[in-house]
N, CA and C of each residue as an Amber inpcrd file, in Angstrom:
protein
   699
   0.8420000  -1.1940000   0.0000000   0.0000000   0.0000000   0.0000000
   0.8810000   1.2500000   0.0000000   0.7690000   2.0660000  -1.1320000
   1.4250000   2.8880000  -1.2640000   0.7820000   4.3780000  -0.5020000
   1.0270000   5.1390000   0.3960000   0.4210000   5.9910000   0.6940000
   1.5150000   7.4650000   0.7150000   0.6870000   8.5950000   0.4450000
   0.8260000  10.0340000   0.1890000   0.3040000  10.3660000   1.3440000
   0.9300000  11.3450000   2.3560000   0.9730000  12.0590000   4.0100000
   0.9910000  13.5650000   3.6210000   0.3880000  13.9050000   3.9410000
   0.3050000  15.5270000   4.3210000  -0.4630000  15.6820000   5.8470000
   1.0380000  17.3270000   6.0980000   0.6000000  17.3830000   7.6640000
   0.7670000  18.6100000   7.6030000  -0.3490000  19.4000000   7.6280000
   0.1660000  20.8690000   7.9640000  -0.9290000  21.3750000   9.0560000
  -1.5600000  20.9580000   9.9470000  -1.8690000  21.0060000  10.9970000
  -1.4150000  22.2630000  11.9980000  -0.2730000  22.3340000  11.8520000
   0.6600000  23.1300000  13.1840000   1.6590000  24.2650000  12.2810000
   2.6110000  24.4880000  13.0820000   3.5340000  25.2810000  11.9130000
   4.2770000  24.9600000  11.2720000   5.2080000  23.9050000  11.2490000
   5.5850000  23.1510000  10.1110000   4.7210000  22.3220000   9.3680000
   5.4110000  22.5130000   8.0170000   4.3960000  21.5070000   7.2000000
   5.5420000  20.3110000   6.6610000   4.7780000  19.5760000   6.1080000
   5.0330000  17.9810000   5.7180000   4.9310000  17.3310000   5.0330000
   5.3100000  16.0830000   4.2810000   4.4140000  15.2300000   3.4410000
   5.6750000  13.8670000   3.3710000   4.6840000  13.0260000   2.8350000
   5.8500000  11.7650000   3.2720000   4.9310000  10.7870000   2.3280000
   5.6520000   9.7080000   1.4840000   5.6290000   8.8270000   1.0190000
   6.1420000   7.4290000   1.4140000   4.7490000   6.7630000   1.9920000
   5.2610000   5.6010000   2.6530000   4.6260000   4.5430000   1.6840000
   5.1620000   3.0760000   2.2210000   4.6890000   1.6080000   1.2470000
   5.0650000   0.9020000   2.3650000   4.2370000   0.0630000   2.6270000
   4.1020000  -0.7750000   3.9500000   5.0190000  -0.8130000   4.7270000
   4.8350000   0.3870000   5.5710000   5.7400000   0.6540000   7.0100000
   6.9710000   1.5840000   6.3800000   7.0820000   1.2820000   5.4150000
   8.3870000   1.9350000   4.9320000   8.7610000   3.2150000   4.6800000
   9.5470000   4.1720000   4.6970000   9.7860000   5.4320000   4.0540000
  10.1610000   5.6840000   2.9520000   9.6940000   5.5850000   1.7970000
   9.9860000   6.0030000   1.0310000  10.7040000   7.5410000   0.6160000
   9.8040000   8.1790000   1.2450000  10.9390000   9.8640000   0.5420000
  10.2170000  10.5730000   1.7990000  10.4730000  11.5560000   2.2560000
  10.0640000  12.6210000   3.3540000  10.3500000  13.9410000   3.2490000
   9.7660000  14.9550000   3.3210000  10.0370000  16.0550000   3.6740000
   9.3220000  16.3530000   4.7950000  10.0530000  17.5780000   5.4990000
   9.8440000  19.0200000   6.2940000  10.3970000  20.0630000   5.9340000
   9.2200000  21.1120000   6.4160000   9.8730000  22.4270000   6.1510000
   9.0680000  23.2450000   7.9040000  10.0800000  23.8210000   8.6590000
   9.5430000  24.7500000   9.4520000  10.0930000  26.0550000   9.3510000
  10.4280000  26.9690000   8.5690000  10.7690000  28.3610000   8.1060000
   9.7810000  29.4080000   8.0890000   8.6760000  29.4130000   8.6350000
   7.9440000  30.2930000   8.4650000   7.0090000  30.9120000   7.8990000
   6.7070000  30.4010000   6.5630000   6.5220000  30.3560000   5.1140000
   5.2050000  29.6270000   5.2160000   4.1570000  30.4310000   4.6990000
   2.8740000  29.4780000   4.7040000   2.4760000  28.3550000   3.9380000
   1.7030000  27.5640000   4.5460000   1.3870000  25.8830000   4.0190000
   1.0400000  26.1910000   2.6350000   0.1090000  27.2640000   2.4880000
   0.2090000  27.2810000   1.0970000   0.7250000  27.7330000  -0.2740000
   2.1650000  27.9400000   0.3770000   2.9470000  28.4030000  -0.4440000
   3.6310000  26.9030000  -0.5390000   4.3940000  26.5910000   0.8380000
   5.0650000  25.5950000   0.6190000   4.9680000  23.5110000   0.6520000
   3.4600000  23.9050000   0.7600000   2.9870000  22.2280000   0.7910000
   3.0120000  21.5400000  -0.8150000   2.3720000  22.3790000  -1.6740000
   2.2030000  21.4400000  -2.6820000   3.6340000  21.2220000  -3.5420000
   4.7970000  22.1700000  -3.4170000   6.3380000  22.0410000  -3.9950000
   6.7440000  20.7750000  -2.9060000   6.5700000  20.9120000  -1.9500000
   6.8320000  19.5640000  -1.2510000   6.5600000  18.0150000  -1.8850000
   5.2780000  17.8950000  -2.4010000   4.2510000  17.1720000  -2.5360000
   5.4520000  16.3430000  -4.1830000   5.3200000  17.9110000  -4.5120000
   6.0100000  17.2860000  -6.1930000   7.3370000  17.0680000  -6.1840000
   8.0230000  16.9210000  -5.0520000   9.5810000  17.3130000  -4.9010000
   9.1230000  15.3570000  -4.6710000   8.8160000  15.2550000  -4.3130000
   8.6310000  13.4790000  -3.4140000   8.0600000  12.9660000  -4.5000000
   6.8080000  13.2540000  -5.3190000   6.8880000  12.2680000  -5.9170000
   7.8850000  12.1300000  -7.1740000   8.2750000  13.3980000  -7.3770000
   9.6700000  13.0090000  -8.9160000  11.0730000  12.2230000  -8.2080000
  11.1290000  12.5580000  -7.0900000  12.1880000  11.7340000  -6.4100000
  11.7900000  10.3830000  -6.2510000  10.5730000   9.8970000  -6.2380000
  10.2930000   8.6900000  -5.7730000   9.2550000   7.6950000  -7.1960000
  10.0780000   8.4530000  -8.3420000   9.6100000   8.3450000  -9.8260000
   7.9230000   8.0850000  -9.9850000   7.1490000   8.4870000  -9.2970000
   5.4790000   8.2000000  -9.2660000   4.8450000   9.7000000  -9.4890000
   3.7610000   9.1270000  -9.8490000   2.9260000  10.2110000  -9.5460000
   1.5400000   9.8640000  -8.9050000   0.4790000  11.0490000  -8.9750000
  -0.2140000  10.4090000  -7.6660000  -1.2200000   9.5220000  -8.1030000
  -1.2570000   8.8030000  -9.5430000  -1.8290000   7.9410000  -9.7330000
  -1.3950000   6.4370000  -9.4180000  -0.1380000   6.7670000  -8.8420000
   1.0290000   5.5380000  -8.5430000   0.5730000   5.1270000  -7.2820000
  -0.1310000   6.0340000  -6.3420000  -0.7190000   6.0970000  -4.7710000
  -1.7640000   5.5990000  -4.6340000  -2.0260000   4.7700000  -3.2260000
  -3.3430000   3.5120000  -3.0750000  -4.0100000   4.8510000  -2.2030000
  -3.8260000   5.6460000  -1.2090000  -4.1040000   6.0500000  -0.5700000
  -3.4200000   7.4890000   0.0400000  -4.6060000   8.5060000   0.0060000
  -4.1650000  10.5540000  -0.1730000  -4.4500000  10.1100000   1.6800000
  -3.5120000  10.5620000   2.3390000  -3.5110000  11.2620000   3.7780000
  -3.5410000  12.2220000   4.5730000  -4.2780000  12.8100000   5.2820000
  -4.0860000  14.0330000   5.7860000  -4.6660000  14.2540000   7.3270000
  -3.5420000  15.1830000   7.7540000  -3.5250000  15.4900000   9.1760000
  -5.2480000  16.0590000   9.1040000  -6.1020000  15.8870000   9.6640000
  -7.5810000  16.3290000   9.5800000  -7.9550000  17.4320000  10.4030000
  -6.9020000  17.3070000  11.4010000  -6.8330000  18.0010000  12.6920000
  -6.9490000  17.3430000  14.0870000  -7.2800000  17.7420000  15.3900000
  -7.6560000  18.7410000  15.4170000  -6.2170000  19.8980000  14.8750000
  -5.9950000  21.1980000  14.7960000  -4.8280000  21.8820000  14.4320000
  -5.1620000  23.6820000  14.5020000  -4.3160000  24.1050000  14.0190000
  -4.6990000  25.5820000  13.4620000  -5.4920000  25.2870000  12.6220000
  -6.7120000  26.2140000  12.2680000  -7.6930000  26.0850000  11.2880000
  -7.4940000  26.4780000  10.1070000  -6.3050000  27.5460000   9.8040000
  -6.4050000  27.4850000   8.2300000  -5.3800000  26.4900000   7.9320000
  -4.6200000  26.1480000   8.5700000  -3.2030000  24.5510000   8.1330000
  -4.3150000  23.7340000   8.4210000  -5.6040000  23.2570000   9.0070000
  -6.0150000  22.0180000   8.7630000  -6.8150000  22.1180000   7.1410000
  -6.9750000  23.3390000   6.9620000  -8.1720000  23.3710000   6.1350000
  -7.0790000  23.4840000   4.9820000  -6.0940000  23.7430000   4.8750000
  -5.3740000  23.9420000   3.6460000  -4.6670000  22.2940000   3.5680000
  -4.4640000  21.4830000   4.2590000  -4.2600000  19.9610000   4.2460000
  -5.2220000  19.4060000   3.7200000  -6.5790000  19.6600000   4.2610000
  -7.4210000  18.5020000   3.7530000  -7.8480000  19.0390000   2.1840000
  -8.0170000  20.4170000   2.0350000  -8.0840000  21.0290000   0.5370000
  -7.1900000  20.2260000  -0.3970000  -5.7960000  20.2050000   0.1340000
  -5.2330000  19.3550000  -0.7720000  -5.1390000  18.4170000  -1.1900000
  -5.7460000  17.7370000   0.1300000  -5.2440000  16.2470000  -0.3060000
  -6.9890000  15.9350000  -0.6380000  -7.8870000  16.4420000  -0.9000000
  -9.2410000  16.2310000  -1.4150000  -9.0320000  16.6210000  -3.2790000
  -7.9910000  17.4900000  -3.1800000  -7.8700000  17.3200000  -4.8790000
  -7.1610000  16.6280000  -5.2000000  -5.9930000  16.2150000  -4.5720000
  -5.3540000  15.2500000  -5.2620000  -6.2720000  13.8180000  -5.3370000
  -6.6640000  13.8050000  -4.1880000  -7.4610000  12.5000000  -4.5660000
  -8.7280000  12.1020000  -5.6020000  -9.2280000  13.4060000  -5.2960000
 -10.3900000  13.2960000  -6.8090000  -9.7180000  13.1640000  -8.2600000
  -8.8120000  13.9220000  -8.0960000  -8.2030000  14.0430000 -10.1380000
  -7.9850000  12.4780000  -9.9150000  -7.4120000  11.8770000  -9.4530000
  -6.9100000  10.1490000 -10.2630000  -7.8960000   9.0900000  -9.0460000
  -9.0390000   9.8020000  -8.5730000 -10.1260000   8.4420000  -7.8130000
  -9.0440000   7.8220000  -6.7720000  -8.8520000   8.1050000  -5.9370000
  -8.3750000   7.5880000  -4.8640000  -8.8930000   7.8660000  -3.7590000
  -8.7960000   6.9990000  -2.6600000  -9.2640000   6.8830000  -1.3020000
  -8.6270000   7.8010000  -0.2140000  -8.9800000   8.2520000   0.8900000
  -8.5010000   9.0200000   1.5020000  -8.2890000   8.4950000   3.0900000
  -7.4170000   9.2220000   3.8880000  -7.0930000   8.7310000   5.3100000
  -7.0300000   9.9790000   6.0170000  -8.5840000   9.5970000   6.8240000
  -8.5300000  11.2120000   7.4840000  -7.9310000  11.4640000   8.7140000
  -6.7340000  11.6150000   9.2310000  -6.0780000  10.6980000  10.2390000
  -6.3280000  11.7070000  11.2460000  -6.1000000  11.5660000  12.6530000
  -6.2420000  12.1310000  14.0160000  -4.4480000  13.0400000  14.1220000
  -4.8770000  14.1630000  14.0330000  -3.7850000  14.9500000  14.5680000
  -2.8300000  14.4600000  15.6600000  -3.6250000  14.6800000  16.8360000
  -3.1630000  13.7170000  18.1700000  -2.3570000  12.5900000  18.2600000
  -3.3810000  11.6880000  17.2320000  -3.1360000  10.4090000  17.5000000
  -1.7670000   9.9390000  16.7250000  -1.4670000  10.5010000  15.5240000
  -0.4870000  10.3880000  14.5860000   0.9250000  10.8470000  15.6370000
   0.3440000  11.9290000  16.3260000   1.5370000  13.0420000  17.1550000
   2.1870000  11.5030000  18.1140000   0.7890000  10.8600000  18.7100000
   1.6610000   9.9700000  19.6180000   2.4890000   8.6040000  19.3060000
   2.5850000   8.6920000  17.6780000   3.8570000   7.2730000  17.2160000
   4.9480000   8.3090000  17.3890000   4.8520000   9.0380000  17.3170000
   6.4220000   9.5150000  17.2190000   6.8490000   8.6590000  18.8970000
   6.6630000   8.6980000  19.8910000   7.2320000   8.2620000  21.0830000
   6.5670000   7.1150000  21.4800000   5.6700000   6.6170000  20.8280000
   5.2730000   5.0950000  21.0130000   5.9780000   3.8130000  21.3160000
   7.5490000   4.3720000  21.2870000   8.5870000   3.2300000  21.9600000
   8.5940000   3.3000000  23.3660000   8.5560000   4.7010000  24.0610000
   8.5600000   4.8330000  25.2840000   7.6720000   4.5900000  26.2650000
   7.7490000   3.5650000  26.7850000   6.8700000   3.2950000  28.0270000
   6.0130000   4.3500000  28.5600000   4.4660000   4.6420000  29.0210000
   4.3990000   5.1730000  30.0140000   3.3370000   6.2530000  29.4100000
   3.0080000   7.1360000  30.0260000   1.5870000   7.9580000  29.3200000
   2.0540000   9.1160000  28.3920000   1.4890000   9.0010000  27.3410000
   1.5670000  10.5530000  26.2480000   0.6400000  11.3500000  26.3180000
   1.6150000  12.5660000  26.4330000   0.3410000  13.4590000  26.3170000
   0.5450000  14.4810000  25.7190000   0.0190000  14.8920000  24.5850000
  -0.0220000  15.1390000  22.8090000  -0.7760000  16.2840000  23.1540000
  -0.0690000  17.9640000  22.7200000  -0.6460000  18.4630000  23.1000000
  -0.5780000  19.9730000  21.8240000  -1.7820000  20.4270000  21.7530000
  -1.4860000  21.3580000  20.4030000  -1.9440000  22.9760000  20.9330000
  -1.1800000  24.1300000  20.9450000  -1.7220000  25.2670000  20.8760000
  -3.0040000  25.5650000  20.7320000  -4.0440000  25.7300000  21.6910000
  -5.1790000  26.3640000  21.3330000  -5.6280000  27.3820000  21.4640000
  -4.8850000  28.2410000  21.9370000  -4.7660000  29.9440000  22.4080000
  -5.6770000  29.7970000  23.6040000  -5.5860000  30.7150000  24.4520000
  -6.3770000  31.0250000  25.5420000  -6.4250000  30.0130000  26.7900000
  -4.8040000  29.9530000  26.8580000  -4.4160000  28.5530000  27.9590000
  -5.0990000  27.8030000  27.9410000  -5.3140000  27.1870000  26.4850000
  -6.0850000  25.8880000  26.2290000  -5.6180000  25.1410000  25.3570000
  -5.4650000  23.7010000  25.1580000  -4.4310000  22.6510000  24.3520000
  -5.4710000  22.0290000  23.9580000  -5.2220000  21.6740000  22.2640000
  -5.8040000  20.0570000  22.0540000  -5.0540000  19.0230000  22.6710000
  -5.6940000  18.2440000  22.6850000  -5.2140000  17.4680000  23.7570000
  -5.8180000  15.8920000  23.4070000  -5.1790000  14.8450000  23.6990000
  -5.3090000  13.5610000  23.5730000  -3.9070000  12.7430000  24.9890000
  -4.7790000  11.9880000  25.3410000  -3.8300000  11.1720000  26.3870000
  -3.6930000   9.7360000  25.8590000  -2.5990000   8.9720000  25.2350000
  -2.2290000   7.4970000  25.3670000  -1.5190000   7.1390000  26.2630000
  -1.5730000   5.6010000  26.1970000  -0.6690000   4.7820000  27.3250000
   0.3590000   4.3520000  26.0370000   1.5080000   4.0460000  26.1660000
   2.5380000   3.3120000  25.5450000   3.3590000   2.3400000  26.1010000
   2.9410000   1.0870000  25.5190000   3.3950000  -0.1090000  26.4870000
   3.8870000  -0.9710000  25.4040000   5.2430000  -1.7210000  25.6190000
   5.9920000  -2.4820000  24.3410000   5.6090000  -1.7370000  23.1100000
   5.8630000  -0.7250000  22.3430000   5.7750000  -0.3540000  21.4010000
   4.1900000   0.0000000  20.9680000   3.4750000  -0.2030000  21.4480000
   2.0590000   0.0210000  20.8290000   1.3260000   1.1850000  21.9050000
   0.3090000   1.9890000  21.3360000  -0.2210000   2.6600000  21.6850000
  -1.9640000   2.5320000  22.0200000  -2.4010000   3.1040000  23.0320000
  -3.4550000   2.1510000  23.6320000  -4.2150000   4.3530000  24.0210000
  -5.5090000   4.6250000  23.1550000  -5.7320000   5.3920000  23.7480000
  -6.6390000   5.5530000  24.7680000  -6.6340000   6.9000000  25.9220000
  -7.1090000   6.9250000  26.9340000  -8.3060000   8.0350000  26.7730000
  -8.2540000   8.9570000  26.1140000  -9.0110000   9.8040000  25.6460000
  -9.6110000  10.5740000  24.6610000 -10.2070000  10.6430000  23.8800000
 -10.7670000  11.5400000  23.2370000 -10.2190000  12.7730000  22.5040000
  -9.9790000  13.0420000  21.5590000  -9.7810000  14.1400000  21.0870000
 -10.2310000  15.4890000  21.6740000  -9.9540000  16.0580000  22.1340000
 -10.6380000  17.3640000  22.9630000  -9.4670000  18.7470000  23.2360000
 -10.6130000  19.8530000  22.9540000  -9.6220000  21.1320000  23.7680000
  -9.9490000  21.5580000  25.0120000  -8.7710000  21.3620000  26.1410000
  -9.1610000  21.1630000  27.3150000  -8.1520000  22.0710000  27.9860000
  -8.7960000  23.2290000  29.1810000  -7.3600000  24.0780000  29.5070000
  -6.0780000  23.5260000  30.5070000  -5.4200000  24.5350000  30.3370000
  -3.8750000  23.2110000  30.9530000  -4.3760000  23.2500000  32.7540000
  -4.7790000  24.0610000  33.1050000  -5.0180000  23.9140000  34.4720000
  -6.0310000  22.5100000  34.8290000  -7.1070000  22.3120000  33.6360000
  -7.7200000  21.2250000  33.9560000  -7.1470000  19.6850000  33.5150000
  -6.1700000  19.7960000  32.7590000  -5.2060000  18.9910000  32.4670000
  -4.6220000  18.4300000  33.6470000  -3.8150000  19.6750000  34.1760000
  -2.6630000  19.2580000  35.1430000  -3.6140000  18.7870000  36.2020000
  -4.6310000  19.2140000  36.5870000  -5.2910000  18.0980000  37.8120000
  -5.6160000  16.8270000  37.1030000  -6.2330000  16.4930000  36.6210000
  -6.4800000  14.8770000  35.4540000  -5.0800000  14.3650000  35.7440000
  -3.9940000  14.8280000  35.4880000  -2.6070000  14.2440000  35.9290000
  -2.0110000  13.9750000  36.7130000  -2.2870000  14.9810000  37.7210000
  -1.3620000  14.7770000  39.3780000  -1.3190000  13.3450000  39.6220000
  -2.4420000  12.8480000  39.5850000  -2.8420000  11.6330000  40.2790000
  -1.9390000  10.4020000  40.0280000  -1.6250000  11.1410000  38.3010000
  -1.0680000   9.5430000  37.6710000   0.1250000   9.3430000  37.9870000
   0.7210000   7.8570000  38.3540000   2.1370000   8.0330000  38.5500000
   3.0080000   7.7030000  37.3720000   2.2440000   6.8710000  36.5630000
   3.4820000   6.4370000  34.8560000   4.0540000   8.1060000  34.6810000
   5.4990000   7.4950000  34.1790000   5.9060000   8.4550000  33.5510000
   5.1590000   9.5080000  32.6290000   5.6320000  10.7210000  32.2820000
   4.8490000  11.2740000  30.9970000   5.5770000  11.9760000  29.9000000
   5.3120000  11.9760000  29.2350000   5.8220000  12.4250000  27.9820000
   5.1140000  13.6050000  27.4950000   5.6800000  14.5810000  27.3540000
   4.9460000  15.6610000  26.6020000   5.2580000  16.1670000  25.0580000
   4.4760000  16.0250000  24.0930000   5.3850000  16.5390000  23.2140000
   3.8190000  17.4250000  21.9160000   4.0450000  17.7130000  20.9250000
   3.5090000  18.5900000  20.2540000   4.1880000  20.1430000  19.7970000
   2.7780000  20.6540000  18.9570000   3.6510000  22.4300000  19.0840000
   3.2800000  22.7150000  20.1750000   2.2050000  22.8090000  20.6180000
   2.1570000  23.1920000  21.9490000   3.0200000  22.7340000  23.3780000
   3.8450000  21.3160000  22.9160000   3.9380000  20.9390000  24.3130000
   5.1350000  21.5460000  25.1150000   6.0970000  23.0390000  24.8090000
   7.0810000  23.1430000  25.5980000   5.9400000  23.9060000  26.2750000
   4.5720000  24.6740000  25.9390000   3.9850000  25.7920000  27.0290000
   3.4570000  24.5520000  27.5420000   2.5810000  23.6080000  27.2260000
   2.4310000  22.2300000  28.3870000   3.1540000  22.5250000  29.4190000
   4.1670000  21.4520000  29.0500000   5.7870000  21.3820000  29.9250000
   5.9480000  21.9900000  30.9830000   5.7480000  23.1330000  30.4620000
   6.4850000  24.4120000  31.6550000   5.3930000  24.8000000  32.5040000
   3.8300000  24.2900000  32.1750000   2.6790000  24.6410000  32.5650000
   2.6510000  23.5570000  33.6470000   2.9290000  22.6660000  33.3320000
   2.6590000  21.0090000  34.1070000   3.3130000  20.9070000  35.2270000
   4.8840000  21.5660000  35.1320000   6.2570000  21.4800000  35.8580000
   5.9680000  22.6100000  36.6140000   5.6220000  23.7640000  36.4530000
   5.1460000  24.9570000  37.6170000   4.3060000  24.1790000  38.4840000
   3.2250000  23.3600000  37.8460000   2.0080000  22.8240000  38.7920000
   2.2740000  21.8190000  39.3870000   3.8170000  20.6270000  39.2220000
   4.1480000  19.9510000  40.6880000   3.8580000  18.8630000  39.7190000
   3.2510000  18.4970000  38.6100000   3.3400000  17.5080000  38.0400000
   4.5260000  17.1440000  37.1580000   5.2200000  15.9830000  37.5290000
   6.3780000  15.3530000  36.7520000   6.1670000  15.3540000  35.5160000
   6.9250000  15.7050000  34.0820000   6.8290000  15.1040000  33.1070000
   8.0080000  15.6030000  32.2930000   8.1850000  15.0720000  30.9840000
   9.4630000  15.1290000  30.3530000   9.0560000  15.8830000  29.0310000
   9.5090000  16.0260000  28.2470000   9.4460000  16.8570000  26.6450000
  10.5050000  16.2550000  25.9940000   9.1590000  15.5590000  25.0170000
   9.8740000  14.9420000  23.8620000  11.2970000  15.2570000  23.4630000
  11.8520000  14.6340000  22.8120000  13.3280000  14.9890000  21.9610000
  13.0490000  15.7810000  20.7490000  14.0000000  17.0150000  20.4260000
  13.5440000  18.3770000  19.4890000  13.2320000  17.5290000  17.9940000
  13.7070000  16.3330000  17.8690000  13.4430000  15.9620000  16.7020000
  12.3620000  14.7900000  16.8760000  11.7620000  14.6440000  17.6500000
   9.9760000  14.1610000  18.1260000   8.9930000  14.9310000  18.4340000
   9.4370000  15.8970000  19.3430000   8.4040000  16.9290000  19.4460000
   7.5830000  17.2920000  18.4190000   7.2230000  17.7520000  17.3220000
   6.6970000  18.2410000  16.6430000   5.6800000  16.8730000  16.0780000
   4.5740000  17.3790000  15.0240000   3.5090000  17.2380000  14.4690000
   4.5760000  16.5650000  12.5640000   4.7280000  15.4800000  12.0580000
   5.1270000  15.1990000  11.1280000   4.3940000  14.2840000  10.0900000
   4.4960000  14.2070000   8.8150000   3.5370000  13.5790000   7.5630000
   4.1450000  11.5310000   8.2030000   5.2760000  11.6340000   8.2510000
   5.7330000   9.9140000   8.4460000   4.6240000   9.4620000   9.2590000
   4.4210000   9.9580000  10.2820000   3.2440000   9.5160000  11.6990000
   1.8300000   9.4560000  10.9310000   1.9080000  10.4600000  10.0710000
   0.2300000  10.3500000   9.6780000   0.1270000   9.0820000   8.4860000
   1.2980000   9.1850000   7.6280000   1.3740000   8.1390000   7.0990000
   0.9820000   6.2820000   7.5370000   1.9760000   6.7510000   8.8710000
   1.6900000   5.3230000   9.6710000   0.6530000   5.1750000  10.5480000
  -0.3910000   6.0150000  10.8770000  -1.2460000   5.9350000  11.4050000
  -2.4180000   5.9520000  10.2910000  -2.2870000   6.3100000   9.2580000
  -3.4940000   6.0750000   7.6830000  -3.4400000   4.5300000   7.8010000
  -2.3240000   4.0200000   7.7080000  -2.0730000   2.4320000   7.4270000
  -3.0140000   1.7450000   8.6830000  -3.1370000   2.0650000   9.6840000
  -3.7380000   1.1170000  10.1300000  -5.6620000   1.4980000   9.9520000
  -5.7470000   2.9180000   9.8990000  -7.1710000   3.5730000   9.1140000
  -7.5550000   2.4720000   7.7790000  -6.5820000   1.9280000   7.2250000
  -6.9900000   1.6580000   5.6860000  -7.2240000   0.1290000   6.1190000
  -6.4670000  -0.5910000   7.1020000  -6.6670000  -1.6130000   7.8100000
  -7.8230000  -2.5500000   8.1390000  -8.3190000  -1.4790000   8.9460000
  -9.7880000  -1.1640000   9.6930000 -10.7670000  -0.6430000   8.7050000
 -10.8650000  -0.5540000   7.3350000 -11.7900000  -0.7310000   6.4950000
 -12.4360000   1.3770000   6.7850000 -11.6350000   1.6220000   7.1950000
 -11.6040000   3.4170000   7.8070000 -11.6800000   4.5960000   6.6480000
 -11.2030000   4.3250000   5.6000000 -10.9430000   5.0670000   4.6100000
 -12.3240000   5.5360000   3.8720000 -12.0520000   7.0340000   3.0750000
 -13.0930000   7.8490000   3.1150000 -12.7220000   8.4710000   1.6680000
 -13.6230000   8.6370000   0.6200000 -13.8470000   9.0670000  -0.2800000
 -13.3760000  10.7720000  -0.5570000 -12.5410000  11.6240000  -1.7240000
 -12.4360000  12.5850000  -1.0660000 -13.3750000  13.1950000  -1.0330000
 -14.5700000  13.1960000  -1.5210000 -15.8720000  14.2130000  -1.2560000
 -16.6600000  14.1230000   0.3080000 -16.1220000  13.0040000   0.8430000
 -16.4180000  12.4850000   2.3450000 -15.6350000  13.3160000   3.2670000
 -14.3950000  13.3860000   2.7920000 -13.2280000  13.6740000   3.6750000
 -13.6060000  15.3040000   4.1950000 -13.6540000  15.6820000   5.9290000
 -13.6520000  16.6620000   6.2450000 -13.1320000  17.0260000   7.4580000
 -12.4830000  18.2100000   7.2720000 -11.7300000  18.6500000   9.2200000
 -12.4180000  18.6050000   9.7390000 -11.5060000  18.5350000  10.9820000
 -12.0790000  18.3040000  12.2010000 -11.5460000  19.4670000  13.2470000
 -12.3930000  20.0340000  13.4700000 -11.9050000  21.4470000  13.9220000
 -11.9920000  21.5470000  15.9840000 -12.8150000  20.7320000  16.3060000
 -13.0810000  20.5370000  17.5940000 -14.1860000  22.0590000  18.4220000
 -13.4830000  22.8120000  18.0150000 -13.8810000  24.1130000  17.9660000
 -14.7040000  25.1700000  16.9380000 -15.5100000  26.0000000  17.1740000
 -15.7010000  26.9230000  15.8920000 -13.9730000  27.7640000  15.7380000
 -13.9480000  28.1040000  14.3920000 -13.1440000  29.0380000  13.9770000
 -12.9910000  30.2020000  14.8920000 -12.1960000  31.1520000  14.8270000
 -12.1290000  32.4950000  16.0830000 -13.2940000  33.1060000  15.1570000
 -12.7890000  33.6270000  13.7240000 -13.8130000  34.5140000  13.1630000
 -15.3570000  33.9450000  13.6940000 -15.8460000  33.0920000  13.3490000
 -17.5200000  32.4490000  13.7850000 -17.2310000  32.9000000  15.4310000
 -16.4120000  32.8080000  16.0690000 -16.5890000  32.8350000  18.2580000
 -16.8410000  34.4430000  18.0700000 -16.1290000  34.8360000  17.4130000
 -16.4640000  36.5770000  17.4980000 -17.6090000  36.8970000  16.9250000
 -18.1240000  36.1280000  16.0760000 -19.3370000  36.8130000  15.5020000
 -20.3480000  36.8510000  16.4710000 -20.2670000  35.1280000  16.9330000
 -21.5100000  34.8950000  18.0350000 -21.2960000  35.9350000  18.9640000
 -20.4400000  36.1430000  19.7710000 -19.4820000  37.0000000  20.5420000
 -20.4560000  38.5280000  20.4400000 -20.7900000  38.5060000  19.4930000
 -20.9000000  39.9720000  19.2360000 -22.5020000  39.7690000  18.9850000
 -23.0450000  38.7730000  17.8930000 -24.8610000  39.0090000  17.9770000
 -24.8300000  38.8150000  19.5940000 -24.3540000  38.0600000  20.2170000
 -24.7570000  37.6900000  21.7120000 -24.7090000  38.9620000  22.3560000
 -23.9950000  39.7570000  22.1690000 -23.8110000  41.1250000  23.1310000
 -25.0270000  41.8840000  22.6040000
């Protein structure tokens, strides 16, 4: 199964070409530079390196979210056209959940955590035990103060990692709760993870048409909170 990854979710963007478990070609870019300038040169840089094109692909991937709302919405835009021009299937993968293979070797609880402005994180909790990942919660934006109590309690190790997770970290560690931060080259949100987390989506009979395929935002947009914000006043 040949699969196409896009991750632009957070502030770096991504894309990765995998074939059962494997890596085929990868990029990142975190410079600053918006997803939609620099996702789809990504996209074509991988497949001429990896002599295909995207009719060569079983399966279009994309970070769905939860994320920043215009990087989720400019991921799934893309990977909804690529998949319509040559009929292919889609993998609408869990932001979170993709975030927690990156440290899925390490024993002990993850906790995957994304910028949501207003001392509030997306947020997802796994257990990681012998290599596999076992989740504990729900996709949700939840604030760090109500976090760090949900945690005190636990004694497994923890792992923090995401864009959000050095303000976690430092949020968790003021509040008396133990935990660690990923390694600078795990921390982050990457296309390989979503790749390998599509594979087991396509597995599970999970996969979604691209006219099906839609973010997942958890939240309204800020623009829609201000509007209500304001008929409400």
């Amino acid at each position: 199964m040949r699969i196409l990854a896009l991750e632009t979710a957070a502030k770096a963007v991504s894309a990765a070409v995998t074939e059962e478990g494997k890596v085929l070609a990868s990029a990142y870019q975190d410079t600053g530079l918006t997803h939609s300038r620099t996702l789809m040169p990504l996209v074509e840089l991988l497949l001429r390196n990896t002599d295909m094109t995207a009719a060569d692909l079983d399966v279009i991937a994309v970070s769905a979210g939860p994320g920043s709302f215009t990087g989720v919405r400019i991921g799934v835009s893309a990977a909804k056209g690529l998949a319509w021009a040559v009929d292919k299937p889609c993998a609408a993968v869990s932001t979170l959940a993709a975030l927690a293979r990156n440290v899925s070797f390490g024993d002990g609880l993850v906790v995957c955590a994304m910028d949501a402005r207003r001392q509030q994180v997306y947020n997802a909790l796994f257990e990681a035990k012998n290599g596999r990942l076992t989740r504990l919660t729900e996709d949700r934006a939840i604030a760090l103060a109500e976090l760090a109590e949900e945690l005190r309690s636990d004694p497994r190790p923890k792992t923090v990692l995401g864009d959000g997770g050095r303000m976690t970290y430092d949020f968790l560690t003021a509040a008396g709760v133990p935990c660690r931060l990923a390694p600078a080259h795990l921390v982050k949100e990457n296309a390989v993870s979503v790749a390998l987390e599509a594979e087991d989506i396509a597995r599970a009979g999970g996969l979604v048409t691209a006219q099906e395929l839609a973010p997942v935002y958890l939240r309204p947009p800020q623009a829609e909170r201000l509007r209500r914000e304001k008929q409400g006043g």
